[in-house]
N, C-alpha and C positions, 0 to 999 in steps of 0.2 A: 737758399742756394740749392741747383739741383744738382745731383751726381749720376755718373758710371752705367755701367750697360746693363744691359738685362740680362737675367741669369737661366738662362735656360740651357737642355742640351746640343749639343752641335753647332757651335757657334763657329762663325770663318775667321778669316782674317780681318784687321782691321782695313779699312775702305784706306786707298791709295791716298799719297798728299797728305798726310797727317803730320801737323805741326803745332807752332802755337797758336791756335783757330780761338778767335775770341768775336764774340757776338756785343755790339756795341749799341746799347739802348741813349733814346733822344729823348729829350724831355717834350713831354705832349705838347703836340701842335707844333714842331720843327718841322721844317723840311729838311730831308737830308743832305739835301744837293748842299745848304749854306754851312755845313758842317763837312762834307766831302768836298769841296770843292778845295777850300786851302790845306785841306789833308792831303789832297792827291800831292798840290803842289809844292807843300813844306814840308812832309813828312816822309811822302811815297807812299801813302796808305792805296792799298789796289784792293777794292772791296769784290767779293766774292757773286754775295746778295745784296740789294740792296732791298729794304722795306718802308711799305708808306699805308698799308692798310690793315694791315694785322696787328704792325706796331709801328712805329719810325724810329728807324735805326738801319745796321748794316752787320753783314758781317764778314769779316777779312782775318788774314794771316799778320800776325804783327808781333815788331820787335817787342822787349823791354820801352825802351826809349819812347816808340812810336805810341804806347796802350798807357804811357805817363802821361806825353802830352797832347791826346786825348783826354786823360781823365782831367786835366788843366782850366779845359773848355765849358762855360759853365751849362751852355746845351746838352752837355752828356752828362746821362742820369747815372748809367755802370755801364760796368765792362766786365762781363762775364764770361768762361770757357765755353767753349762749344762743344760741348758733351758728346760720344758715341752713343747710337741708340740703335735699335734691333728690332726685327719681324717678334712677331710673338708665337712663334713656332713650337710646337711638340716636334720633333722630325721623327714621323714615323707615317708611316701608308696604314689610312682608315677612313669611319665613314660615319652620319646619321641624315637628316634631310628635312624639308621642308613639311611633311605634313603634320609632326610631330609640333609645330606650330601653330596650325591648321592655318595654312595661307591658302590654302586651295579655298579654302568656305568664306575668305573675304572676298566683297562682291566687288568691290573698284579695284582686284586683280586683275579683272577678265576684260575690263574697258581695254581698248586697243585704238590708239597709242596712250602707253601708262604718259600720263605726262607731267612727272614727277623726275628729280635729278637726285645722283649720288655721287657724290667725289669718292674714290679709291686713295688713299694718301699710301703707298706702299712702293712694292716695285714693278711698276707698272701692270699694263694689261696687254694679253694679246688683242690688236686692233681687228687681225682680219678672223676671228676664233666666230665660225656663224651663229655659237649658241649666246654672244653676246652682242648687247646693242653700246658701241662707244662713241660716245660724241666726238671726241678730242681728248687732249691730254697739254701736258705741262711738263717739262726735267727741271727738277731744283740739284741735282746731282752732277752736271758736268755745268761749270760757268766757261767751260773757253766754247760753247755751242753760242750761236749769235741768237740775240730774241726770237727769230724765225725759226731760226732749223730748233730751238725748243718746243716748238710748237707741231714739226712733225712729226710722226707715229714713229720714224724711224728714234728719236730722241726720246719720248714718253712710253715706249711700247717695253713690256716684260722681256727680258735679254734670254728668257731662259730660267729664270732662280722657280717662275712661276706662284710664287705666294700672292702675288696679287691678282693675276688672273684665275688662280682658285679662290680667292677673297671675291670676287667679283661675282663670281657663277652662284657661288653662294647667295648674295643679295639679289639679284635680279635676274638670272641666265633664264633667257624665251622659254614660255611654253610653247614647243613647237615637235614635239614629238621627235624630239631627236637628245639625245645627250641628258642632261638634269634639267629642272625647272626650278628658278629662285623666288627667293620669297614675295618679293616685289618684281614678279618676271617680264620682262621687256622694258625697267626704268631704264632711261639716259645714263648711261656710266661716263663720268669723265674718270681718265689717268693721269693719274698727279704722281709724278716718282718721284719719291723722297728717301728713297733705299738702293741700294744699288745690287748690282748680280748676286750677291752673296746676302742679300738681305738685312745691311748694315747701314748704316748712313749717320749723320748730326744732327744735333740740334737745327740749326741753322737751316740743313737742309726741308727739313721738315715747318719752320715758322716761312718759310718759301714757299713751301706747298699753301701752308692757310692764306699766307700774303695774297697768293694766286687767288684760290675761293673768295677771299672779301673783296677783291677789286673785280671780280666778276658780278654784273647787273643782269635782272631778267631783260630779255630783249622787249618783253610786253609789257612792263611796269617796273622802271629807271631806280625808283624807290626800294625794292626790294632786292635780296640777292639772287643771281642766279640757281643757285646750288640750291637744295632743299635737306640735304643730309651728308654730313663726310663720316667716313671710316678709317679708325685708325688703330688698326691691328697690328700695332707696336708698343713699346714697351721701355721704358729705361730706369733704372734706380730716383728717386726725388720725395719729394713731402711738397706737402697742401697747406699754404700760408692761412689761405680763408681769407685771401683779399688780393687775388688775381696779379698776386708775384709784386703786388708795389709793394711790399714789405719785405720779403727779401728777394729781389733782384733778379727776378725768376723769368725771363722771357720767353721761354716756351708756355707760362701759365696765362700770362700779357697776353701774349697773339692769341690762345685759343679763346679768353673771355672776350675780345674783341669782336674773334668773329661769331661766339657768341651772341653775345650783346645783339649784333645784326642781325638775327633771325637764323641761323645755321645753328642746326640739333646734329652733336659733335657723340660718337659712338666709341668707345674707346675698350680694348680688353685688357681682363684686368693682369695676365702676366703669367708666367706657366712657372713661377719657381715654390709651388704651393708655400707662399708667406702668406700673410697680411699685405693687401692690396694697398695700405696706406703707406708704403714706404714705396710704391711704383709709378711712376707719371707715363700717360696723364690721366690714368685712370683715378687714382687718387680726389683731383682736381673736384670740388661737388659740379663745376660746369658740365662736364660730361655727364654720359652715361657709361657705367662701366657694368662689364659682360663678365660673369665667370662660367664656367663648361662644365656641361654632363654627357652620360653618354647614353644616346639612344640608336637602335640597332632596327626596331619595327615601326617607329614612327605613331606609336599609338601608349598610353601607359600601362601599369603589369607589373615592368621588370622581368620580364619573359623572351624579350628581344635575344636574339645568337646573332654570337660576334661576327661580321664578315669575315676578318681574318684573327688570326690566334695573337698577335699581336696589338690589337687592340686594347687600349687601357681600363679596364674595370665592368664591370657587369652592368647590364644593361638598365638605365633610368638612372645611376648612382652618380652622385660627383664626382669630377675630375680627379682624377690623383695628383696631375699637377697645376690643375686651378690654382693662383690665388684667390685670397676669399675674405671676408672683412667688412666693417661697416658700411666701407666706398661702395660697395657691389650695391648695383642695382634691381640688375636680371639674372636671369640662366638661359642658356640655350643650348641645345647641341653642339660637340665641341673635338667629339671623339667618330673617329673612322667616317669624316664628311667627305660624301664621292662629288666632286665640282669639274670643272674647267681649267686646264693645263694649255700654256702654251701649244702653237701646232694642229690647232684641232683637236687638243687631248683632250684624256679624262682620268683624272686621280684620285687618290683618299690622301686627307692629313688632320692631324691632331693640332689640337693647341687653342686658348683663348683666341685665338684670331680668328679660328671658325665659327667659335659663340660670338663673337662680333658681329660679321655681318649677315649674321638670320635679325638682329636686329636695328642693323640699320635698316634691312629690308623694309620690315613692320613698323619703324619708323617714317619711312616713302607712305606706306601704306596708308599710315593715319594722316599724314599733309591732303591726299586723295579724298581720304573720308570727309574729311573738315571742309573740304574744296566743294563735294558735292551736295553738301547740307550748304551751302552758301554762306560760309563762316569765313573767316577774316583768316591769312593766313597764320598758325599756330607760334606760339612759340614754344622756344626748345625746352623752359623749364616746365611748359602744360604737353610738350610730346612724352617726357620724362614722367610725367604721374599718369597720363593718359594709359601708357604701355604696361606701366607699371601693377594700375589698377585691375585691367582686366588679364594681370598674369596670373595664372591656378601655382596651385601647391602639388598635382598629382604625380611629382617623380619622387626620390626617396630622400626626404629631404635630412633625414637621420645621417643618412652619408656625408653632410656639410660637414667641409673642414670647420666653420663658425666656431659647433659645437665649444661651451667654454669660453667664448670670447666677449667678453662685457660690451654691451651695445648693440650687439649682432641678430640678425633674424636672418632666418631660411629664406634666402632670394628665390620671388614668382618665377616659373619660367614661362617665356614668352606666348603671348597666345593674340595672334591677328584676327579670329575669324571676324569681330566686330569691333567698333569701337563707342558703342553705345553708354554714355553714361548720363547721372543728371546732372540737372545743370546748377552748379556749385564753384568753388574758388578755394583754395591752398594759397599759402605764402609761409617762407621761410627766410631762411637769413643766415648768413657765414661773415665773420668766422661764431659759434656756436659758444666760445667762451672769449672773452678778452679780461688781459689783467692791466691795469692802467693806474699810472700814480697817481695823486694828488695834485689836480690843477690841468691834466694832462685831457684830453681829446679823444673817446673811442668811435671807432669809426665801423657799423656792420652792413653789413650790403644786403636789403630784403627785394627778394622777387614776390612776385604774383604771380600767378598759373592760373586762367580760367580755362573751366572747362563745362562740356553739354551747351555749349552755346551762350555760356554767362556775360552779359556786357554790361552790366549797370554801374552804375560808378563808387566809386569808395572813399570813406571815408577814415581817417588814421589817427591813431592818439597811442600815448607812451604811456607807460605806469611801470611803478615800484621802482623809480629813479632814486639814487641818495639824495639827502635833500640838498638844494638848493643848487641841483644840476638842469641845466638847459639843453631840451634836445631840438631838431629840426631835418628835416627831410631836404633833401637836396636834388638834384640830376644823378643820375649814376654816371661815376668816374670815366667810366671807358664808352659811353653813348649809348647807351641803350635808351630806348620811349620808357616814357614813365608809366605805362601800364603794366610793364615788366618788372623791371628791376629800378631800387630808388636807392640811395645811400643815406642810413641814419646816422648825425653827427649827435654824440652826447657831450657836453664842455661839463670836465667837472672841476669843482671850486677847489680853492687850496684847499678848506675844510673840509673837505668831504669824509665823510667815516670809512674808514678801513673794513674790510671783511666784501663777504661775498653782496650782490643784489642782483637779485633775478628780474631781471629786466623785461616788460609781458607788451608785446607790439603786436597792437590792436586793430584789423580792420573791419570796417562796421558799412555793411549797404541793407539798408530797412530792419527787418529784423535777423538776416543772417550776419552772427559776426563769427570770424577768424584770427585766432590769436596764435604768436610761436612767442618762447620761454626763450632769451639767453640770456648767460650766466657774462656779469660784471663784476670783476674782483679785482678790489681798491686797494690800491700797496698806501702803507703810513708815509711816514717823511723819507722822502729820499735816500738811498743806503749807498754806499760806497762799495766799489769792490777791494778795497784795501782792506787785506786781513780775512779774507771770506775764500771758500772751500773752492778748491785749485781741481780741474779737470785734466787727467794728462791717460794715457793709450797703456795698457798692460803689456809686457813681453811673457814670451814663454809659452802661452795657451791658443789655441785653434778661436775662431773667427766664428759665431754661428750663423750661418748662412748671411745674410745681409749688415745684420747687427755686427758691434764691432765692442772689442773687451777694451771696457776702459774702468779709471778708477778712479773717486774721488778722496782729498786730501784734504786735510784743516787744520789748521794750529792748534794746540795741546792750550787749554786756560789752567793755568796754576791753582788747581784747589779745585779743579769742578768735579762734580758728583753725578752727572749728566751730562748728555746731548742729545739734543732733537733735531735734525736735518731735513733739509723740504728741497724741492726741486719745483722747476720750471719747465716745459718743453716748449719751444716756439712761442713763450708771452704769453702761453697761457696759465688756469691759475695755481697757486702754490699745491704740493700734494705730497705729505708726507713721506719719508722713508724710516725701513726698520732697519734698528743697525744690532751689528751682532753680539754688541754689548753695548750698556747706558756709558762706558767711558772709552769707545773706540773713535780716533781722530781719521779714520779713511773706509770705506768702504769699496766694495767691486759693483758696476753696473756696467750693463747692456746699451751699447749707445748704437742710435740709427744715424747713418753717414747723410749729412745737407741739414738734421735739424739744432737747432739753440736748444741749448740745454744750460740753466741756471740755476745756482745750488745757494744756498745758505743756513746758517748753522746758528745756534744759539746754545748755550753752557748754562747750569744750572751751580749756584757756586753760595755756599753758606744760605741752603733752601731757597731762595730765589732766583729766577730766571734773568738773565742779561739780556741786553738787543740781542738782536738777528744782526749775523755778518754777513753782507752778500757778497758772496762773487761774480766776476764777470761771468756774460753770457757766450758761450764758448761754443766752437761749431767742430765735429769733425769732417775731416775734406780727403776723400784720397782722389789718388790719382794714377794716371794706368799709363803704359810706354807698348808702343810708342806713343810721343805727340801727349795731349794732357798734360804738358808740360814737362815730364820724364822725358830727358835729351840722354839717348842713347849713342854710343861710341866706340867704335867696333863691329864685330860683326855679332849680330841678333837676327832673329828668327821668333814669328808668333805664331802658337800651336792652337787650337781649339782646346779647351778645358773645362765640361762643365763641373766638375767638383771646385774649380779653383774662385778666388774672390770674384775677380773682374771678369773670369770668362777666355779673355784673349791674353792668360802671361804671355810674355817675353824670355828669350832663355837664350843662353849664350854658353859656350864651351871654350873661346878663344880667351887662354888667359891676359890680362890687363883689360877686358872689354869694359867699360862703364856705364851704370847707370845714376843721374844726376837729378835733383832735383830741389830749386833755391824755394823759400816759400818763407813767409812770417807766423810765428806760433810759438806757443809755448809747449808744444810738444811735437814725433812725429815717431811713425814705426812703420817696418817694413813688413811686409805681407806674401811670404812663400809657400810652397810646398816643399816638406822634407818627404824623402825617401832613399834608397837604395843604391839609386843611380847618380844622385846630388852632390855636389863635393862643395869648398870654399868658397867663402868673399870673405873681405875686406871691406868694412863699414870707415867711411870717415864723416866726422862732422864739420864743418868752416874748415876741411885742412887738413887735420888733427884725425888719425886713428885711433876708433872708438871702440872697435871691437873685431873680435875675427870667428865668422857665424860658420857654422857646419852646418850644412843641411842633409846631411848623412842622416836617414832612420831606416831600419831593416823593412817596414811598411810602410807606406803610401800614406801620409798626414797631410790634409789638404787644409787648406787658408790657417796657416801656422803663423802668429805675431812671434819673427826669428830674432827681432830686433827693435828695441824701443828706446828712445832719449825723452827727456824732459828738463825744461826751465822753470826757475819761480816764475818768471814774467814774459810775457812774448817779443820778439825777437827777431831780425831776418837771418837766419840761417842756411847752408847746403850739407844735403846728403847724400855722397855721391859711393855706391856701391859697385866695388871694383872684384870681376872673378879672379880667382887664384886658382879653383880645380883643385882638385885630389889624382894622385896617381889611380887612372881607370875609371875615376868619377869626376871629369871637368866638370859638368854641366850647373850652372847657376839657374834661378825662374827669378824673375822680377815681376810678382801679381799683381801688387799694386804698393805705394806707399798713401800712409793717411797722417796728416798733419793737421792740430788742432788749432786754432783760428779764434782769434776772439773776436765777438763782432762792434 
């Protein structure tokens, strides 16, 4: 499951028509029409988008009633929210530039016409801006525009917000002696709007845009796609299943491995809320490439650069201050004080992962060129991703990494175009990187190939360090891709299979080069129950730290034990102990990331020997944000920009009886505010029934505060509908978000 918006500073209001927007996935090889068509008729389903290449599905506004019986139908896979998603903006005026990449010293820059393509996934481009070359464009953002008028610049063109015609200038804007020079100068830009004026938009809006890209064919070879590289300098809350969202229900992960899969090298930044890029989509995602940001000021290394302006974030050659940063990170590139292309004929500076974005979708263009003119077969995305990769240097200050301390992490190359000389060799890898799978049960890892320096000889494939008397076999990949690319390994394991970890070693072997990657398979025993096993439920009282959210786990008391040992799960992968703060505590506090499974189990130590393991279910937590996201508002409300708050965009209301409501199934759920000064009353009820009455009165400013929490032994369909009351000279209520936990 993916969540919530991206946390950066300056964020707008939420994008107009915000309701209950659910995104409705088809089971592969459906047409959607035979799924729409008795929806229009029996239900009234009025779909928004419709999709058939990025995934098959739709997405539309829809009751209770109408998203039941849909789920009824057995062609529908889920029915997922359509999430808010955002620019990946720093907002502030700065600058670094293209030679700090050295694009100037690659030699299939200077060919003229570059002819190579970039999709812009953002909010839009200026069409008539002369420093830029745009082919056409796309609006996934207004549905009542007819197919055509999407198609003119007046519907696809930047309104003004300008993030994507500075996105733009940055990848490709002409060398022509006028304005800036991008990295890939004079590529095909197409404008794909998937944001709207304020640089906000959906899900939805955005698997529209890729839809767009994979149903687009070169006009000179039918077989391949038009597009050769998309950018996506946006940003939203989510995690990385490690198997392209068909395990949990992730369709923004779907449509991007699809167009994947097709040959489009997908550029993605990793986020400005300096976390851990792993809780961010779709940087997350291993399909992409994700970008994080440094700052350069002369365009050469040192660390000697002076800031353009006084304003600029951090000294020169260092990491971003508000990079995310993380294993997912790819690259680096310039990120801070980038002077590009502004609406208008302008010319501006901005901060943000969005600008390290496209310096390297640029050098992505770049290397399709290079490959094109050695007479090589056109690349794919997972050999543009190690190609880039390989010849990125280490000479900024890589000490400055957030990393720093992070288990698994290395100082990401930053990008360097002059060449793309390598030998010629082959990689292969594989996601998801651990699976844990019971007894008798089926794991399934998706391994690519990447060749590169011109590799084409064929391969050959074998498995070792299986449990015994497990069967594996190669298959097609799920979502289409050629099997030089990507293949899908199926392991079947027996009932008997041995418990514990086995490192799994997939081997590919051409003469005497071979290529092997390592993942980790760990076998659960006999089947375990969640009856009786360690219960997940949301803490009240304490602040929220930044994305993570305070929750706690719980477990029955054994009569007579003298220990416990606790292990947890994160999204199926494998067990990994936890320390508890005595040998005979029945609950502990943890940190939990909002969209991932988290699964716990407990075992008691009782007259010197150990007992089973008790498991509990596997438990999600979910919030959600008003308006729309399901929070039905009532009253009069107002949404303010808030970066310190959870979601970004609270809601706040001063008119007393205003409501905020929200029905959900869970065994637990808690509200998410800001107390302060100027804060007064609510009235919490649960199913009805007054539950509590919150003050959000504090003398300072306490941001993402859990003001209020319930919990059930067992999950449940419940409502929580938060009613202001005000305080004499302190009306004012915030609704940041509620989270509600979920079992899956």
């Amino acid at each position: 499951m993916l969540l919530g918006l991206l946390l950066p500073a300056g964020v707008g209001a939420v994008p107009a028509g915000a309701g209950e927007r659910w995104i409705v996935q088809l089971v592969e090889g459906t047409n959607p029409e035979t799924v729409l068509g008795p929806a229009r008729l029996r239900l009234g389903v009025k779909p928004e988008h419709v999709f058939r290449d990025a995934m098959r599905g739709f997405a539309a506004t829809l009751s209770g009633a109408q998203r039941l019986a849909l789920l009824r139908d057995p062609r529908v896979l889920a029915v997922e929210p359509d999430h808010p998603i955002r620019a990946a903006l720093q907002p502030q005026q700065v600058q670094p530039g293209t030679r700090r990449v050295r694009a100037p010293a690659n030699p299939d820059r200077a060919v003229r016409p570059l002819d190579v393509d970039i999709a812009i996934l953002d909010t839009g481009i200026d069409p008539d801006h002369p420093d830029l070359k745009v082919a056409g464009g796309y609006n996934c953002t207004d549905p009542s525009q007819s197919a055509t008028g999407r198609r003119q610049p007046a519907a696809w063109q930047d309104g003004g917000f300008g993030h994507g015609t500075h996105v733009a200038g940055i990848a490709a804007a002409l060398d022509n002696n006028r304005g800036v020079a991008g990295v890939a100068a004079g590529a095909r830009l197409w404008s794909v709007k998937v944001l709207d004026h304020q640089g906000l938009g959906y899900w939805s809006w955005v698997i529209c845009g890729l839809d767009w890209v994979a149903g687009r064919s070169d006009p000179a070879n039918s077989s391949v796609p038009l597009i050769e590289v998309v950018n996506m300098s946006l940003a939203g809350g989510g995690t990385d299943d490690g198997n392209c969202g068909l395990s949990n229900s992730d369709p923004l992960h779907r449509a991007i491995c699809r167009v994947e899969r097709a040959g489009v090298t997908i550029v993605a930044a990793a986020g400005n809320a300096a976390e851990d890029t792993a809780a961010y989509v779709p940087a997350t995602y291993d399909e992409v490439i994700a970008v994080s940001a440094m700052a350069d000021y002369d365009g050469k290394p040192g660390g000697l650069g002076v800031k353009p302006l006084a304003s600029c974030a951090g000294a020169d050659d260092a990491f971003a201050s508000f990079s995310n940063f993380g294993r997912d990170v790819d690259l680096i590139a310039p990120g801070v004080c980038v002077l590009s292309t502004l609406p208008w004929d302008g010319y501006g500076r901005m901060s943000g992962t969005s600008m390290a974005a496209p310096h390297v979708a640029g050098g992505a263009a770049l290397y399709y060129l290079w490959e094109a003119r050695h007479g090589r077969s056109r690349p794919r995305p997972q050999q543009v991703r190690l190609a880039l990769a390989s010849k990125g240097v280490r000479d900024w200050r890589t000490a400055t990494d957030a990393d720093r301390g992070l288990a698994g992490s290395t100082r990401e190359p930053l990008l360097n175009v002059a060449d793309f000389s390598v030998p010629r060799t082959l990689y292969i890898g594989a996601t998801p990187a651990t699976q844990r799978r019971a007894q008798g049960e089926t794991a399934i890892f998706n391994v690519w190939i990447a060749r590169l320096g011109g590799f084409s000889s064929s391969l050959a494939f074998d498995v070792q360090g299986l449990p015994p008397g497990a069967a594996w076999s190669f298959q097609p990949d799920q979502l289409g891709a050629p099997a030089g690319a990507w293949r899908r390994l199926s392991i079947q394991l027996p009932a008997s299979s041995a418990a514990g970890r086995h490192d799994v070693r997939v081997r590919a072997t051409s003469g005497a080069l071979q290529r092997t990657v390592v993942v980790s398979l760990h076998v659960d025993g006999a089947a375990t129950s969640a009856s009786g096993g360690p219960r997940l439920q949301l803490r009240s009282g304490v602040g929220s730290k930044m994305v993570a959210l305070p929750g706690r786990v719980e477990w029955n008391a054994v009569s007579g034990a003298t220990n416990y040992k606790l292990q947890f799960s994160r999204d199926g992968g494998p067990w990994q102990s936890v320390s508890l703060p005595t040998k005979t505590a029945t609950s502990i506090n943890r940190s939990l990331w909002p969209g991932s499974s988290y699964q716990h189990r407990v075992r008691a130590m009782k007259d010197g020997a150990w007992g089973p393991w008790r498991t509990g279910a596997a438990s999600i937590p979910l919030p959600r944000y008003a308006p729309g996201d399901g929070v039905k508002l009532a009253g009069t409300w107002a949404t303010a920009p808030d970066d310190g708050s959870y979601g970004g965009l609270p809601a706040y209301s001063g008119q007393r009886g205003a409501t905020a409501t929200l029905t959900f199934r869970g065994r637990s759920v808690s509200w998410i505010a800001t107390r302060g000064p100027k804060f007064g009353k609510a009235r919490v009820y649960i199913d009805g029934a007054l539950a509590a009455t919150v003050d959000l009165y504090a003398s300072a400013s306490q941001k993402r505060r859990v003001v209020f929490s319930a919990s059930w032994p067992s999950p449940a369909r419940h409502t929580i509908e938060i009613q202001v009351r005000g305080t004499s000279g302190r009306p004012r209520v915030v609704v940041d978000a509620v989270v509600f936990v979920r079992d899956r």
